[in-house]
N, C-alpha and C positions, 0 to 999 in steps of 0.2 A: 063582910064588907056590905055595907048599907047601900041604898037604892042611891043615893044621892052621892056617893062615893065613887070617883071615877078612876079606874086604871090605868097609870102613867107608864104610856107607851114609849115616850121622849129617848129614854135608854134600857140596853138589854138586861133581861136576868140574869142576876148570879146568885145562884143561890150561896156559894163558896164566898161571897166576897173578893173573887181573884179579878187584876186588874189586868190580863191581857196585854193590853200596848206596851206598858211598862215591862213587861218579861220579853217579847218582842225585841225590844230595842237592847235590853241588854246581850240576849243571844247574838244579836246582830254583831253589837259590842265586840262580844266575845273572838267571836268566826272573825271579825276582820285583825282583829289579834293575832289570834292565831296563824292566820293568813301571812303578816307581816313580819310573824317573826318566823315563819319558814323559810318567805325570802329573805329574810337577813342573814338565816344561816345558810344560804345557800351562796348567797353574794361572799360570805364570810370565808366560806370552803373554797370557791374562787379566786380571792384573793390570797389564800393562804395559798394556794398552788404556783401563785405567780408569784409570789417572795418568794418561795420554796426555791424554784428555778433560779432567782437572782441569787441564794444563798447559796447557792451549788456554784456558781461562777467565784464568788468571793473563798470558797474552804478547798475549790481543786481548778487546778491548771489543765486535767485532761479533755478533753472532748468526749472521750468514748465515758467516760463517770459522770459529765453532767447529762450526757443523754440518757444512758440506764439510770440517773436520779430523776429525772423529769418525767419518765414511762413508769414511773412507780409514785408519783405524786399525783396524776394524770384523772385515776379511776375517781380516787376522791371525792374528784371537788364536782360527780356531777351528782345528781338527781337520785338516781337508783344507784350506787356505788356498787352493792352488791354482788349487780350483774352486768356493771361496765367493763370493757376490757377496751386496752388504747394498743395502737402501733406506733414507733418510729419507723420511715422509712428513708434511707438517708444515700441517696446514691444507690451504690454495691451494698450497704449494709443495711440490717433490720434490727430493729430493738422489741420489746413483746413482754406487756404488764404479766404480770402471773398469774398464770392457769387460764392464759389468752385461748380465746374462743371468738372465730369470727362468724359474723351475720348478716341476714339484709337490712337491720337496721343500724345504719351508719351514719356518724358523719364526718367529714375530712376538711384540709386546708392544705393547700401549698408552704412548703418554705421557701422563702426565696433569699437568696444568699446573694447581694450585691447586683440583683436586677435579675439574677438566673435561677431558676425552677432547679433546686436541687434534692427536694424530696417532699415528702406529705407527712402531718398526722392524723393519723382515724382515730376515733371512736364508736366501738358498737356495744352495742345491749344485746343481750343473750339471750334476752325474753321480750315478749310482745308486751308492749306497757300503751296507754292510752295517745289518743293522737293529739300532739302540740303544732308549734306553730309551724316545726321541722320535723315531720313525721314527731317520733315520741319522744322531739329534744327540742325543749326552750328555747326562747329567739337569746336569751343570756348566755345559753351554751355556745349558740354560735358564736356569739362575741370573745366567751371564753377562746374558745378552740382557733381564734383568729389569733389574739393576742396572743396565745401558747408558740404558733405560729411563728410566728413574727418576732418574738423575744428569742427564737431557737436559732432563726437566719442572721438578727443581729449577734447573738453570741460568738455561731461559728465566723462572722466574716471578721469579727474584734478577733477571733483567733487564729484564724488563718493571718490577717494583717500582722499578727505578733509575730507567728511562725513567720514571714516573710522578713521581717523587720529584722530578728534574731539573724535569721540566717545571712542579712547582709552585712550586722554587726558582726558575727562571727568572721566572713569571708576579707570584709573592710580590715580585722584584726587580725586578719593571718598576714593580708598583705602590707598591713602597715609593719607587721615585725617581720616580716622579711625582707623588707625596703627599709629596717633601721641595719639589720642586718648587712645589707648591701652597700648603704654608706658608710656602715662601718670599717667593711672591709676596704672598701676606696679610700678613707681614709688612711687606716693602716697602712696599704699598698705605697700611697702617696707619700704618707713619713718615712716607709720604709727607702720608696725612691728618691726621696730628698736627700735622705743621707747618706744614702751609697750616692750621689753627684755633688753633695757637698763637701766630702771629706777631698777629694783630688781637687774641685774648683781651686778650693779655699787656698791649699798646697800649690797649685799653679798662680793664684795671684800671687801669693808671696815671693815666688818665687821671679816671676816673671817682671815683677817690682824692684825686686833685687838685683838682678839682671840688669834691667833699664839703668839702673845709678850704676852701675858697675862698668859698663862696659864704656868705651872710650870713643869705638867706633861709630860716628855719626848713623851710616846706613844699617847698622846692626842695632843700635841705641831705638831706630824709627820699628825697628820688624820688632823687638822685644815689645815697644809700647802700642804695638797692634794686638799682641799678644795678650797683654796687660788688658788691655779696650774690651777684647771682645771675650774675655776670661771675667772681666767686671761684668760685661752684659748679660752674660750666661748665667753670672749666680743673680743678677737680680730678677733676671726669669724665672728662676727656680724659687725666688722668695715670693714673687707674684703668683704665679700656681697654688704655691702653700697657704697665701694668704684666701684667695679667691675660695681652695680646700675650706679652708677653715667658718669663709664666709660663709658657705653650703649650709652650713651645720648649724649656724646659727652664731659663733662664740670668737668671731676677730677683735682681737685686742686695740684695745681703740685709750687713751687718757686724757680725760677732758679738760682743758684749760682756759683760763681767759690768755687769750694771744692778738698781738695786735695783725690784723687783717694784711695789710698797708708792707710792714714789713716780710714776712713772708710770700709776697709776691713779687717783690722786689728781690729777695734773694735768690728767687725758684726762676725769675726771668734770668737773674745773671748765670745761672746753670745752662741755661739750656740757649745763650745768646749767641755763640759760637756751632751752634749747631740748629740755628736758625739763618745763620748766616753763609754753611756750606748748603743751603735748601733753597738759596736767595732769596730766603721769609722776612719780611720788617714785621717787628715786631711792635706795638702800640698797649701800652700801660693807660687805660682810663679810671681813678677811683675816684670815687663817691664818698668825701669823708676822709680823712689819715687816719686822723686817732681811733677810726672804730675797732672796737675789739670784739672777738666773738670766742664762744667756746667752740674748742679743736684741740686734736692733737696733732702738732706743729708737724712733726715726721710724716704724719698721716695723710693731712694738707696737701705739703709737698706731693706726697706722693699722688694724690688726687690729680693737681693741676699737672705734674709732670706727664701723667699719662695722657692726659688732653692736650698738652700740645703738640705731645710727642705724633697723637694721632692726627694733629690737626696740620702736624708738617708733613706727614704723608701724604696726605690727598691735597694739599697749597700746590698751585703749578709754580713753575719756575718765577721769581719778581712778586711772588702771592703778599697779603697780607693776612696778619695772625692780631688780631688783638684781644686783651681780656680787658674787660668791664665790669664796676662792681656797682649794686644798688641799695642802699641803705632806707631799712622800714625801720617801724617799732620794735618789732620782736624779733626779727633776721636780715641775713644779708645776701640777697643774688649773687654770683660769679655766672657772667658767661664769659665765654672762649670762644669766639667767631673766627670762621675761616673763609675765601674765597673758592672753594673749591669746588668740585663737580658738584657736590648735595648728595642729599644720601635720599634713593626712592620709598617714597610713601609706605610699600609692604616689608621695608628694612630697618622703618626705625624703631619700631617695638622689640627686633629680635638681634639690635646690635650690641645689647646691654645684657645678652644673652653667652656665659659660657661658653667659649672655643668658637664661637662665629665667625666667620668674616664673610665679608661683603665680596660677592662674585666682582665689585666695580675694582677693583685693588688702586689702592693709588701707587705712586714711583716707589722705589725701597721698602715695599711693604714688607715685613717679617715678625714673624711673631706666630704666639699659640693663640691668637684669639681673643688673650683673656684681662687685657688693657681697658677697657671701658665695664667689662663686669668686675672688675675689680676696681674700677671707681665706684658703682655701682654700691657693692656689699662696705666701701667704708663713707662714702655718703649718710648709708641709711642707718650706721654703725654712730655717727653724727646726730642722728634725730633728722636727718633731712631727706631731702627730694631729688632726685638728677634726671632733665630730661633733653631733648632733644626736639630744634624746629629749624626745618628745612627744605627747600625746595630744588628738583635740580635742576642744574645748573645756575646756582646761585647759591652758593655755600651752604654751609652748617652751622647753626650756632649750637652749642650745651650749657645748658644751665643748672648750677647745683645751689641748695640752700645753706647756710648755716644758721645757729642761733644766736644772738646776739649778748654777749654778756651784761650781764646786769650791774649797769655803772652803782659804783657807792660812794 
């Protein structure tokens, strides 16, 4: 190098040609590489552990199999697997990863099972490892070991609820078959007792019928047709039981027709006109319409309104009034059957349409099994309709039932 030649300080010697920074940054490079993909396998291990556990709940219905499945997925998914070892503690009972060894380096979580502390999982390390951010466990492992947690309290309480659930459909199914059971035997009973009372009724009307035309004597002619009377009344008790039976069950014979409204009420007043008039009841026909027609079955009808008025001249005082009213819509038709009588109180009318009831208020000549307005009741509803009851007392009763309106063509 000449005198005039000056040594360029500017940048370092190499004699190698190597460029330093560039190596630098690639090692850098490199380490955060590496770095990231350990947390990825580590995040990866974690989430496999908590499928793991969800896949345990979808392949077994036991509790005691997804908990011994869960303490064997546990070690895993942490950091040093190695030398992890985990606990279930569950109540009275304990679960324990394999070749469990416990230590002072731990760490735990409550389960909580629908608000209540009912047990913990640990995990310990078996060996002293460097210090984190939780002694020698990642702030990730926390999270892990929360969530493990907490998926463990949600499972048992989905299965405790099942157990519960189970057990009430079982107990709901014993008691519904032995309450089909029971009406079946009332059933039974009932046909059986229908027809041990029906075969002598049947025999006494005929009989008592025949009697009546036979005999010559006025005063004997009157005792035969009392006989007759209340030998007739007797069996139609017993078809009203049967009937009301049947409604129980669900299956009273009902045939739907178009009938005209108008005339069936008119014939069901002249039935019952003479025995509104030993009650001193006036009886008042108001309809709404002649010609309307409704589907019913005509006998069934009858038997409807005869029950209501029959009840409605019970409780009529002496000189009372009875009247039926009928109201004509688009799609049905109102009956009510108003009476003047005491009224029926407030806590009686929900339970008068009830089965063998009756009303502690009894009106005059009351008799019967109760079962006169529930057996309007089951062929009302047997109709597609409604029957109910508005009343105050001392100011009658009225009852209302609906029908459907046949479809003019």
């Amino acid at each position: 190098m000449s005198k005039n030649q000056r040594k360029d300080t500017s940048r370092p010697e190499n004699p190698d040609n190597e460029v330093p920074t560039v190596h630098g940054k690639a090692d850098q490079k490199d380490s955060d590489y590496r770095l990231l993909l350990s947390r990825l396998k580590e995040r990866i291990k974690e989430l496999n552990c908590l499928y793991g556990i969800s896949r345990l709940v979808e392949t077994t219905s036991s509790e005691e199999e997804i908990l011994r499945g869960a303490i064997s997925l546990i070690p895993e998914a942490w950091q040093y697997p190695e030398i992890t070892h985990a606990r279930i503690q569950l109540q009275d009972r304990e679960y324990l990863s394999k070749g469990f060894v416990e230590s002072k380096w731990r760490q735990s979580e409550h389960i909580h099972v629908n608000g209540e502390v009912r047990g913990k999982v640990e995990v310990f390390y078996s060996e002293k490892r460097p210090e984190r951010e939780e002694g020698p466990f990642v702030l990730e492992e926390r999270h892990l070991i929360h969530a493990i947690a907490e998926r463990l309290g949600h499972i048992i309480a989905r299965m405790e609820s099942d157990s519960r659930l189970n057990a009430l459909y079982a107990s709901e199914k014993t008691l519904r078959q032995a309450l089909q059971e029971e009406m079946h035997n009332r059933v039974e009973f009932t046909r059986r007792l229908i027809h041990e009372l029906k075969t002598p009724i049947t025999s006494l009307l005929a009989t008592s019928q025949l009697l009546s035309e036979e005999l010559s004597d006025q005063k004997l002619g009157k005792l035969s047709e009392y006989v007759h009377e209340n030998a007739n009344r007797m069996n139609n008790r017993i078809d009203e039981l049967h009937d009301v039976i049947k409604g129980e069950i669900g299956n009273p014979e009902v045939e739907l027709r178009p009938v005209c409204l108008a005339e069936i009420l008119n014939s069901t007043l002249g039935e019952v006109r003479s025995l509104a008039e030993q009650n001193q009841v006036e009886l008042n026909l108001v309809i709404e319409g002649e010609n309307t027609r409704v589907m019913a079955d005509a006998v069934r009808l009858r038997q409807i309104l005869l029950n209501l008025l029959n009840n409605a001249f019970k409780y009529t005082s002496g000189r009372g009034n009875v009247e039926i009213r009928t109201f004509a819509e688009t799609n049905k038709v109102t009956v009510q059957v108003q009476d003047n009588g005491p009224g029926i109180p407030k806590d009686e009318q929900e339970r008068i349409f009830e089965p063998y009831y009756r009303s502690p208020h009894k009106g005059k000549n009351s008799h019967g099994l109760g079962i006169g307005l529930a057996l309007c009741k089951v062929l009302v509803t047997a109709h597609g309709g409604t029957i109910w009851v508005q009343s105050e007392p001392g100011d009658g009763a009225a009852f209302f039932f609906t029908l459907k309106r046949a479809i003019e063509e």
